[in-house]
C-alpha positions as CSV (number, residue, x, y, z in Angstrom):
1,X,157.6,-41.0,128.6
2,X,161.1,-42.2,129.4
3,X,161.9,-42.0,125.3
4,X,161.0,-38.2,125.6
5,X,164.4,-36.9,126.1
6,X,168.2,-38.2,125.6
7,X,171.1,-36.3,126.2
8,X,173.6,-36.7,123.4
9,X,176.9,-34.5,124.6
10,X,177.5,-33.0,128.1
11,X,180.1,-30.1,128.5
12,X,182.7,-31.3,131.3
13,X,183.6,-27.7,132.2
14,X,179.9,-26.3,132.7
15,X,176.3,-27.8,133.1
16,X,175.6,-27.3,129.3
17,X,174.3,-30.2,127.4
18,X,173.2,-31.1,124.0
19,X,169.9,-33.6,123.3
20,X,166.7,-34.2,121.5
21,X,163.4,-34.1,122.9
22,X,161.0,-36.5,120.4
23,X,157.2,-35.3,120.3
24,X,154.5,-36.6,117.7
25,X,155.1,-33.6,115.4
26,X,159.1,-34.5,114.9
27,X,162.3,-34.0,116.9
28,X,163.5,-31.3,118.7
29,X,167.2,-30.8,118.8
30,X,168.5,-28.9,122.2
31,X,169.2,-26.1,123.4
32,X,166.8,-25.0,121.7
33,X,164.8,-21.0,121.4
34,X,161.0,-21.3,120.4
35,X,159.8,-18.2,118.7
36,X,156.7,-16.6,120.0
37,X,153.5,-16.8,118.3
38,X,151.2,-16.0,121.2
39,X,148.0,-15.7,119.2
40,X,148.2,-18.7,117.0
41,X,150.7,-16.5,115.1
42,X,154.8,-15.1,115.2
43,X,154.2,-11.9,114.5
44,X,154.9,-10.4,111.0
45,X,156.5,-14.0,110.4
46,X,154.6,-17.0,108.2
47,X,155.2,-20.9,109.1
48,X,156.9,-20.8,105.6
49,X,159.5,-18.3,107.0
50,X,159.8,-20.0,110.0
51,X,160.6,-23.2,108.0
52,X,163.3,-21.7,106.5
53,X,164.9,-20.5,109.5
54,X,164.9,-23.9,111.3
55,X,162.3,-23.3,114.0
56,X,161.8,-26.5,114.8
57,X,159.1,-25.6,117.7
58,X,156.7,-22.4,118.5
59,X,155.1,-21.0,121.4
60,X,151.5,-19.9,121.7
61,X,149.2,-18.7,125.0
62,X,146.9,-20.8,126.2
63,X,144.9,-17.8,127.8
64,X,145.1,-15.9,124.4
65,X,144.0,-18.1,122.9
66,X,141.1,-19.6,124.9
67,X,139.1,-16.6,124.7
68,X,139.7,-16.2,121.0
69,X,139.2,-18.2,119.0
70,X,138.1,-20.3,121.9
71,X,139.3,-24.0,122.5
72,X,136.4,-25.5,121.0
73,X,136.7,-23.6,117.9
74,X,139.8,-24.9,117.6
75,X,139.1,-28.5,118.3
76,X,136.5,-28.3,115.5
77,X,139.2,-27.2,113.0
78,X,141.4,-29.9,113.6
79,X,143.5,-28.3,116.1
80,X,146.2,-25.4,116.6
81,X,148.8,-26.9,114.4
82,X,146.2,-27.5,111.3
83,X,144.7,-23.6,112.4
84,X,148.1,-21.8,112.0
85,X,149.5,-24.3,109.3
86,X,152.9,-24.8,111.3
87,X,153.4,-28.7,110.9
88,X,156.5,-28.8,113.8
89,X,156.2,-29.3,117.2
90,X,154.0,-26.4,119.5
91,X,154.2,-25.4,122.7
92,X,151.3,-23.7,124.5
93,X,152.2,-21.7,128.4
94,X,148.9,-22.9,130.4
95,X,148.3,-19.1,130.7
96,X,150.0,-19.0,134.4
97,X,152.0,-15.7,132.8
98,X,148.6,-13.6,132.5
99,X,148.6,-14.7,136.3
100,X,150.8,-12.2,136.8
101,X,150.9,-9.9,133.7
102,X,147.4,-9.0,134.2
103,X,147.2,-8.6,138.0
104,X,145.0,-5.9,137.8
105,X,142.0,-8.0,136.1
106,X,141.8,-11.4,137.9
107,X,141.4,-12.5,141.5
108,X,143.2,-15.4,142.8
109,X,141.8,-18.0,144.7
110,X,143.0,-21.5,145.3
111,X,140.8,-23.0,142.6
112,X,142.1,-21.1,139.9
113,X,141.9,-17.6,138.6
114,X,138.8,-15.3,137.7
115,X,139.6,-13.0,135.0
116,X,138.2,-10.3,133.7
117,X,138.9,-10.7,129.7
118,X,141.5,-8.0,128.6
119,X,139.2,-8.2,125.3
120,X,135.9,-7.4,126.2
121,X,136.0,-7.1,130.3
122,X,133.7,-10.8,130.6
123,X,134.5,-12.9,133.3
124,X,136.6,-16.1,133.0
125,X,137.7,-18.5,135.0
126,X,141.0,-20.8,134.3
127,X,141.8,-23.6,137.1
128,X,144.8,-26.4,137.2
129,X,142.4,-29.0,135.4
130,X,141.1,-26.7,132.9
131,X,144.4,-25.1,131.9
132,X,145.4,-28.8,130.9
133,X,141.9,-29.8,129.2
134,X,142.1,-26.6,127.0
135,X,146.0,-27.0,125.8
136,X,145.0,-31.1,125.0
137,X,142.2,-30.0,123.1
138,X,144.4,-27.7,121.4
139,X,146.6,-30.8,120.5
140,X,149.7,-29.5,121.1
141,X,152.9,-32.0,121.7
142,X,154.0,-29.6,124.7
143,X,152.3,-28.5,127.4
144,X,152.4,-26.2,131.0
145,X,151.0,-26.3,134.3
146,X,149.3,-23.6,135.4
147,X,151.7,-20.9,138.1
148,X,152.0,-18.5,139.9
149,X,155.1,-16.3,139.9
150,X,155.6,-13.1,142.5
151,X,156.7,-10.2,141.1
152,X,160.4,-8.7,141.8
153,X,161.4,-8.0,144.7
154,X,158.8,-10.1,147.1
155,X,159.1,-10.9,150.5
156,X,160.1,-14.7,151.4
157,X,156.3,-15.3,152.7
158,X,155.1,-14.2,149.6
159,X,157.3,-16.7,147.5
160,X,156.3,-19.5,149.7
161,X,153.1,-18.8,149.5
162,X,153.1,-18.2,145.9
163,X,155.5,-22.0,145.7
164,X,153.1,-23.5,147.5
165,X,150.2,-22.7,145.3
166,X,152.2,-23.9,142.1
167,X,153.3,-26.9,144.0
168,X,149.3,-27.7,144.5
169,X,148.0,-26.7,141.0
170,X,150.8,-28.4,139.7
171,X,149.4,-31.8,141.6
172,X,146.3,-31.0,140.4
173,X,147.2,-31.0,136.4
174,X,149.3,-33.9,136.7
175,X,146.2,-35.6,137.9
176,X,143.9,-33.9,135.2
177,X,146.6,-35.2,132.4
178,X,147.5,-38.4,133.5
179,X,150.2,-39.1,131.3
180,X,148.8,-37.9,127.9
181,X,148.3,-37.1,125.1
182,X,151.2,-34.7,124.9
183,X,153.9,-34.1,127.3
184,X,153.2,-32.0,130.9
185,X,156.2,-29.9,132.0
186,X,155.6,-28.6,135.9
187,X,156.7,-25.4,136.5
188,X,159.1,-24.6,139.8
189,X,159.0,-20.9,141.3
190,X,160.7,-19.7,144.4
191,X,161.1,-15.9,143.9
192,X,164.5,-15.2,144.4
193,X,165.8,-17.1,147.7
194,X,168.0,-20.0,146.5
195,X,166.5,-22.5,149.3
196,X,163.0,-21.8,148.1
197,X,163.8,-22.2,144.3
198,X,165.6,-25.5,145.4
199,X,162.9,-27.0,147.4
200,X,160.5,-25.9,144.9
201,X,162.2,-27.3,142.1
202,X,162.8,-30.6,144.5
203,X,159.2,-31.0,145.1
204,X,158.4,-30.6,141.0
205,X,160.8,-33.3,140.1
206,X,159.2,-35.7,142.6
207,X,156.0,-35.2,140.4
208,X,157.4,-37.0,137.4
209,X,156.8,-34.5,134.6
210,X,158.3,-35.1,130.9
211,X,159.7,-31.7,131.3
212,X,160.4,-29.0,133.8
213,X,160.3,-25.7,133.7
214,X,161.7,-22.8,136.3
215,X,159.5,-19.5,136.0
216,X,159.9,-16.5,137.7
217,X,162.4,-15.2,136.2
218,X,163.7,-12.0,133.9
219,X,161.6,-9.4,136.6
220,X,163.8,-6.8,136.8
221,X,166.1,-8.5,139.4
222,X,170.0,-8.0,138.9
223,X,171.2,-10.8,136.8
224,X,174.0,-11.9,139.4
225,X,170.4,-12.9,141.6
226,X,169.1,-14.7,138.1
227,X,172.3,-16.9,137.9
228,X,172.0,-17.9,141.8
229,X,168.2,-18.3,141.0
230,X,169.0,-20.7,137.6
231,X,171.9,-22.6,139.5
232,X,169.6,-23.4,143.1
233,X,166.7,-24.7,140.6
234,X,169.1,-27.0,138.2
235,X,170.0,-28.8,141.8
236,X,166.7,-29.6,142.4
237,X,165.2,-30.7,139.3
238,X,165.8,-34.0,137.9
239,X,168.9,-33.7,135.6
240,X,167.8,-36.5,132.9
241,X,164.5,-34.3,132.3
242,X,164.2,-31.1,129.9
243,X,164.8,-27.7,131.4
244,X,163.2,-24.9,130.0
245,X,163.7,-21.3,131.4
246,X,160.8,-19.3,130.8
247,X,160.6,-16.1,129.1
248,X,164.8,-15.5,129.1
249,X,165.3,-13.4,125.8
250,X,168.6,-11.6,125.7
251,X,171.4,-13.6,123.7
252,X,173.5,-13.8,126.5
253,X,170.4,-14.6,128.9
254,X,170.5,-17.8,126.1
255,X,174.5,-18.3,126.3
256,X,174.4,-18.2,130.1
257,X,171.6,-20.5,130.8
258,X,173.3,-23.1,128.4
259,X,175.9,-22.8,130.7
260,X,174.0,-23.6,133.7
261,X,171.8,-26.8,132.0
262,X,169.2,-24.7,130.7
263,X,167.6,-27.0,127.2
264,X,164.4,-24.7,126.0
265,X,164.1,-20.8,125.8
266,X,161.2,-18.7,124.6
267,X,161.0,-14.9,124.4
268,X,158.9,-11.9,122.6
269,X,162.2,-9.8,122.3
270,X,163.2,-10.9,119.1
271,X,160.1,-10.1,117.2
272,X,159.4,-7.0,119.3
273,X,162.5,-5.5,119.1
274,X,162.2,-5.7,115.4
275,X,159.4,-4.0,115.7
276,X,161.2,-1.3,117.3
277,X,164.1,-1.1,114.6
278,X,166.6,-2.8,116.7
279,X,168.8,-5.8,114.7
280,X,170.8,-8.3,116.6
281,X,174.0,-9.3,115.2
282,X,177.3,-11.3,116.3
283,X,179.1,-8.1,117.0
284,X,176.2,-6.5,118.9
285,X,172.8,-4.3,118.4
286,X,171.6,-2.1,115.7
287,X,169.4,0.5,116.1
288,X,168.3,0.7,112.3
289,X,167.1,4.3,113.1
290,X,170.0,6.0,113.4
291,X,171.1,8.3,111.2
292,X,174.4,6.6,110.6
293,X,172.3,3.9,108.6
294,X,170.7,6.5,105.9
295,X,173.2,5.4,102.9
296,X,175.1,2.6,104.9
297,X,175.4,-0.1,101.4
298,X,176.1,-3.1,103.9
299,X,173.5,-5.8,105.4
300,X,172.8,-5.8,109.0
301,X,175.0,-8.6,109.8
302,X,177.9,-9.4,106.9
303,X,178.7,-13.1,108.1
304,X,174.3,-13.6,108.4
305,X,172.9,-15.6,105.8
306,X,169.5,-14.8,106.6
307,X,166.8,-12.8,104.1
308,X,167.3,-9.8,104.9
309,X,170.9,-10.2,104.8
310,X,170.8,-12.0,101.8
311,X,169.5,-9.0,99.9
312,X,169.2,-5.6,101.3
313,X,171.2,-2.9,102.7
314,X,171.1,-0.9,106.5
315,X,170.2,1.9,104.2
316,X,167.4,0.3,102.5
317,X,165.8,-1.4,105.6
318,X,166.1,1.8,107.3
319,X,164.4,3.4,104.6
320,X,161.5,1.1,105.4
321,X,160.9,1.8,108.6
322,X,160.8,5.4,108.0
323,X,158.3,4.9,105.8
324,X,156.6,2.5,107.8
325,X,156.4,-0.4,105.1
326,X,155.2,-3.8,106.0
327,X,157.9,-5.3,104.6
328,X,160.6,-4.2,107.0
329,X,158.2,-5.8,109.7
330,X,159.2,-9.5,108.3
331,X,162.7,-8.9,107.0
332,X,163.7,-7.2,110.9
333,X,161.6,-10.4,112.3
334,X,163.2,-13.1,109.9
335,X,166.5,-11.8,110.6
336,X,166.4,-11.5,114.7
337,X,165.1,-15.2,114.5
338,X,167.5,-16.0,112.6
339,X,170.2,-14.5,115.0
340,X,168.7,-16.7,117.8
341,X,168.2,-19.6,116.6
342,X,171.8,-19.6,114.9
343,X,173.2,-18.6,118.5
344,X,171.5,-21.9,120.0
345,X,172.4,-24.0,117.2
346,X,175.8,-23.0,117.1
347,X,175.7,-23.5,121.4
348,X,174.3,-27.4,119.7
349,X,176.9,-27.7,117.5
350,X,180.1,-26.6,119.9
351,X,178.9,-29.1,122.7
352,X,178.6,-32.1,119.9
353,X,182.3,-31.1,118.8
354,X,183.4,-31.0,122.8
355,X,184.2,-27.0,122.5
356,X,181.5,-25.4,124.0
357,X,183.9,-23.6,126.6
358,X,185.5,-21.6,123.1
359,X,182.0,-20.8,121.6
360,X,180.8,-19.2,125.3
361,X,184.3,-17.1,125.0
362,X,183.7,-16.4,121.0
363,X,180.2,-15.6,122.0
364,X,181.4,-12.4,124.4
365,X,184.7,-11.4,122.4
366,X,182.5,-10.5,119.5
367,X,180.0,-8.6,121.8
368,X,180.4,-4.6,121.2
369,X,182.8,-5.1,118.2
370,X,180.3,-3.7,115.5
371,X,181.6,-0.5,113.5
């Protein structure tokens, strides 16, 4: 799949890098975010909405959705993309998250992982070659090895051990895939010792992927150790390939992997923070609850042009939420997309124009500025 990926403009100051990933559902600009839909669906947000805002790809779970509605189900109806009516590209995680998200209900052996279903407590089993069979019957244009990623802080035996298992099921769904359809990004791990999350990310590249991914990441661990963590694993990994940091999700987790080669970003934060009543904007966060907001006339963001900024007030979105009204559930959610994916587009947009070093400094003098 050497036509899979191009790099178009490369920052000479920094690692950043502008380029275009092609897939069978259309192009894919980069650095790019990828809202979350886990379920088949970005929560509180429709594909028309997500048109609008210039999502060019979405995220959805593998393990999700294999045990509803069930990979066959799908496959029947013509696929995830004609399921959730999004026509862009998808990308599914092979599930390796749940690997460690749900520690509590699976046991891990070297074949795979038995779960216990966090829906109805049945047993299921997800290996390497199934995690791949399940996402190409989903037909998605991107797709992810199955991991394992330690938790934060983990001893050095522990991340080799947990390296060398992703290292092997990674083998094993390169084998299962065998080059298509859809593209098979590898995921490195490491924990956090930089040696490990080089070698790791050494041994990846050697598999040939389309894409690669480094996992692992946003634990809890301080973000200096992140950076080092980012930096050892772009060494390793082949630098004419996609990399995707997984699950990074504050804006200037976004800004500062751009800065360090980083191409794809996905991240829950922010649809759930909408959820929550906090509103991201160039200047910084708003916590539409505060009282501050109750006959505030102004949008959340004044230089946004997204819906909610388009047409409605603090006062009135605040209002909302009091009262609990679906409708501040989209405008909150169209909005904080909108944030993100104007943040990574306007990343785009400073490398193509060769001033990507002014747009990192722009990006962090307009931080904490909001009145």
């Amino acid at each position: 799949m050497s036509d899979f990926f191009h790099i178009e403009a490369s920052d000479p100051d920094s690692q950043a890098r502008a380029g275009r990933i092609t897939t069978r559902h259309g192009e894919i600009p980069t650095p790019i975010f990828m809202p979350v839909g886990t379920r088949g669906s970005v929560k509180a947000v429709g594909p028309d909405d997500l048109a609008a805002l210039g999502a060019k790809i979405v995220l959805a779970n593998t393990y999700h959705l294999m045990l509803r509605p069930g990979p066959d189900i799908l496959s029947r109806l013509g696929g995830l993309h004609a399921f959730m009516g999004w026509t862009g590209p998808i990308i599914t995680d092979s599930g390796g998250y749940q690997v460690f998200s749900l520690s509590a209900l699976r046991e891990l052996t070297p074949d795979g992982v038995a779960f216990r279903s966090s829906y109805d407590g049945s047993r299921v089993f997800l290996g390497p070659e199934m995690a791949v069979e399940i996402q190409a019957l989903f037909g998605v244009d991107v797709m992810m090895c199955l991991d394992e990623c330690t938790a934060f802080p983990a001893s050095r035996a522990e991340a080799e051990r947990s390296m060398g298992l992703t290292l092997d099921w990674a083998r094993r769904c390169r084998r299962a895939w065998g080059g298509g359809p859809g593209a098979l990004f590898g995921i490195s791990q490491g924990g956090f010792y930089p040696d490990l999350r080089r070698k790791s990310a050494e041994d990846i590249a050697a598999l040939d992927f389309p894409g690669q991914a480094v996992g692992g990441l946003a634990l809890g661990e301080p973000l200096a150790q992140t950076h080092e963590a980012i930096e050892a694993a772009r060494e390793g990994l082949d630098p004419l390939k996609p990399m995707y940091l997984m699950g990074m999700g504050r804006p200037a987790d976004l800004i500062e992997g751009i800065r360090r080669g980083a191409d794809m970003f996905d991240c829950v934060m922010p649809t759930r923070n909408a959820r929550n009543g906090q509103l991201f904007t160039r200047r910084g966060k708003i916590n539409i609850l505060n009282s501050r907001y109750r006959d505030d006339p102004r949008p959340p963001d004044q230089d946004c042009g997204c819906l909610a900024c388009r047409g409605f007030s603090r006062a009135y979105l605040r209002h909302l939420h009091q009262n609990r009204e679906p409708l501040f559930l989209r405008l909150a959610s169209v909005h904080n997309l909108h944030y993100y994916l104007d943040l990574v587009a306007g990343a785009r947009e400073s490398l193509l124009k060769g001033r990507f070093s002014c747009y990192y400094k722009e990006f962090y003098d307009l931080q904490d500025t909001l009145d």
